[in-house]
C-alpha positions in Angstrom: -18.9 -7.9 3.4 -16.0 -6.1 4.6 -17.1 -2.3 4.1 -20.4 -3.5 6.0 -17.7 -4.5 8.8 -16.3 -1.2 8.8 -19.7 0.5 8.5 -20.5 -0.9 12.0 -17.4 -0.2 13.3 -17.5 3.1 12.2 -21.0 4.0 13.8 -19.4 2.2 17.1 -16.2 4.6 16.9 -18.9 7.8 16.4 -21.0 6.3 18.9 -18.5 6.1 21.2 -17.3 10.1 20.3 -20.5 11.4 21.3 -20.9 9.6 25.1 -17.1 10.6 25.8 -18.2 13.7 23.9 -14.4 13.9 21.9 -13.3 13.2 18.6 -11.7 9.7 17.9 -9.5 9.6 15.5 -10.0 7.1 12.7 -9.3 6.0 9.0 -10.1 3.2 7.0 -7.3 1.3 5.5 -8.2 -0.6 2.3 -6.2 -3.8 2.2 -5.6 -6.3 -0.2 -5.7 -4.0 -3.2 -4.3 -4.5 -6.8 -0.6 -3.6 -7.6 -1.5 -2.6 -11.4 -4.8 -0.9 -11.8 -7.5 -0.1 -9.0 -11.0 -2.3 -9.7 -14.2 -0.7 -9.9 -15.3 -2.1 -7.0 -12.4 -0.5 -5.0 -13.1 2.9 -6.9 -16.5 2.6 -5.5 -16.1 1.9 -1.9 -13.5 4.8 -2.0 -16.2 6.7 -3.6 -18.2 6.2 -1.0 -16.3 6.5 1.9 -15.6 9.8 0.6 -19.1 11.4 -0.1 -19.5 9.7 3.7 -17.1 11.8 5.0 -14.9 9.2 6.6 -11.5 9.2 5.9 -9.7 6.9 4.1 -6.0 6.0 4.2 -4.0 7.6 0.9 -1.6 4.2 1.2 -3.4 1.3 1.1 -2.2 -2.2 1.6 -1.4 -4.0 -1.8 -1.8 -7.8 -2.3 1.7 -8.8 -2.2 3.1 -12.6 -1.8 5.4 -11.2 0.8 2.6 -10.5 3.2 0.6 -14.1 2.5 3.9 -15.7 3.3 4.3 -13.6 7.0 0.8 -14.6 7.2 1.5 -18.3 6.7 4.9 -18.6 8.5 4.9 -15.7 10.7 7.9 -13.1 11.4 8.3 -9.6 9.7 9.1 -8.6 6.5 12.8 -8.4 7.5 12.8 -11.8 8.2 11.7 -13.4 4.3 14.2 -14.3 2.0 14.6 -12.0 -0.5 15.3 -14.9 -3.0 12.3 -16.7 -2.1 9.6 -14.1 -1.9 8.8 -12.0 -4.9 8.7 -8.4 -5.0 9.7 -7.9 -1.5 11.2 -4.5 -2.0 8.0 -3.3 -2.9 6.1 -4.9 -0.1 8.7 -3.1 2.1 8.2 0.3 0.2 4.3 -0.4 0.7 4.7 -0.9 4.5 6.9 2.3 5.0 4.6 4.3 3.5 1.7 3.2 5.4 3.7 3.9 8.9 4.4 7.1 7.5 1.0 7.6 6.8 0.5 6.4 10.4 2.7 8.5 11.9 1.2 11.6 9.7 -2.1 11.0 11.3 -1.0 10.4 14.7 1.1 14.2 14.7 -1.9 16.0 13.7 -3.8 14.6 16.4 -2.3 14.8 18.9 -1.4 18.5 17.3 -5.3 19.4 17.1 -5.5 18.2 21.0 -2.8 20.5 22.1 -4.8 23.0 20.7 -8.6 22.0 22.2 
């Protein structure tokens, strides 16, 4: 259901590159992923994703209680109780490298339109 979501949204972002006639940026960002192993199914959608051409976030977002719980009761990650929330240093580790990421992609865009 959700990779149809993003196939739509997809052909809306290239839709919308062609009438402004400029590349838009994008990447999909698979969420609620395994910690241990990655399933079949999420092999596949990558797969796919890839032969399509669009990129794909390296980091993905792991299922981690941390982010349920700032789901549930709001605030950051900063804000949970480390005694209360498990795995929280790896839910933090997970977020950094996503901004990273983030940031990553951002710099080389804004690079490659310096240079167009």
């Amino acid at each position: 259901m959700d990779a149809k979501g993003a196939a739509k949204t997809i052909r809306l972002i290239r839709n919308q590159a062609r009438m402004a006639r400029r590349d838009i940026p994008h990447a999909v960002l698979l969420t609620r992923t395994s910690a241990a192993v990655a399933s079949r199914a999420i092999r596949n959608v990558r797969e796919q994703l890839d032969q399509a051409g669009i990129p794909v976030f390296e980091t993905s977002i792991v299922e981690r209680a941390a982010y349920r719980d700032i789901l549930d009761y709001g605030g950051l990650l900063g804000d949970l109780d480390r005694t209360q929330v498990s795995n929280l240093d790896k839910a933090v580790a997970n977020a950094q490298a996503f901004v990273a990421e983030v940031v990553a992609r951002l710099k080389a865009a804004r690079a490659a339109s310096e240079v167009h």
